[in-house]
C-alpha positions in Angstrom: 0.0 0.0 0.0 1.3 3.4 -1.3 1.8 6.2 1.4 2.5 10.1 0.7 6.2 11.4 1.7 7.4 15.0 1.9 10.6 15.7 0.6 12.3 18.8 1.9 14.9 20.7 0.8 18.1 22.7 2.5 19.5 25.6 1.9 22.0 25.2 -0.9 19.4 23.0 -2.9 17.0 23.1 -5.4 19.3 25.0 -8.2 18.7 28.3 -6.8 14.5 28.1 -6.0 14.4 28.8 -2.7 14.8 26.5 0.6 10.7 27.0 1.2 9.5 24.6 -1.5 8.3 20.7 -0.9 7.7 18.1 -2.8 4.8 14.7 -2.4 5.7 11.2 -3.1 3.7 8.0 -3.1 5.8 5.2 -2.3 6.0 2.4 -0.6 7.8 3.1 2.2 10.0 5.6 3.4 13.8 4.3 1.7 11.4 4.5 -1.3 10.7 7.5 -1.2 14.2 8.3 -0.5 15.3 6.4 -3.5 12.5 8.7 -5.8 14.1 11.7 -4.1 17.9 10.7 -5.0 16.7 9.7 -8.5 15.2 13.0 -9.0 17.6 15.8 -7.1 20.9 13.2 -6.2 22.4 14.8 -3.4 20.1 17.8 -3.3 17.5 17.2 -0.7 17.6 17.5 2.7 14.5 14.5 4.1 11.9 13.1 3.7 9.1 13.1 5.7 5.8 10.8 6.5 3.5 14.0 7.3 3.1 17.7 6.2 3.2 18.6 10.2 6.7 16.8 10.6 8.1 18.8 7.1 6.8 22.0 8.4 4.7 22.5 5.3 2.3 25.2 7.1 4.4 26.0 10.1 7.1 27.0 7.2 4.8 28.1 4.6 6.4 25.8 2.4 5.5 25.8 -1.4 4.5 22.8 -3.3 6.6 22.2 -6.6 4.5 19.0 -7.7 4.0 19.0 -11.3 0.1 19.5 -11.9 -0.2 18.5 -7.9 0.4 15.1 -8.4 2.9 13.0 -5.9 5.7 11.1 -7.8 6.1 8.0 -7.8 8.8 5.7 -8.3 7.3 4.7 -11.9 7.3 8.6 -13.0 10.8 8.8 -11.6 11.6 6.5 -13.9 12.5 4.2 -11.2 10.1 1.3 -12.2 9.5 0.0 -16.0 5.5 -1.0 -15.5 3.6 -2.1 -12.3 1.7 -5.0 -11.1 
């Protein structure tokens, strides 16, 4: 069963956007998620996290940088081929 992540980002990331931006994964389970977030950024993120509360999403203001608002998964990561 797929759960949403929240992938933060620190200071020095995100090619110059900003350190208040987020992004949602569906995955698996957390080291997925991490795996989605290392596919996507490499060494560019900062963690991931299994609720908006723990990523600070409102406490921060933090801005979603989904594409269309949909979480990434590991298949449009390109991580995965096809799926069951």
């Amino acid at each position: 069963m797929s759960n949403l992540y929240y992938g933060t980002f620190g200071a020095s990331h995100l090619y110059g956007l900003g350190l208040d931006k987020y992004i949602v994964i569906e995955a698996d389970s957390t080291i997925e998620a991490c795996c989605i977030m290392y596919k996507l950024f490499a060494q560019k993120w900062c963690t991931v996290y299994e609720s908006p509360e723990e990523a600070g999403v409102n406490k921060y203001n933090l801005s979603c940088i989904n594409v269309h608002g949909r979480p990434i998964t590991a298949k449009r990561a390109g991580l995965i081929q096809y799926e069951d």
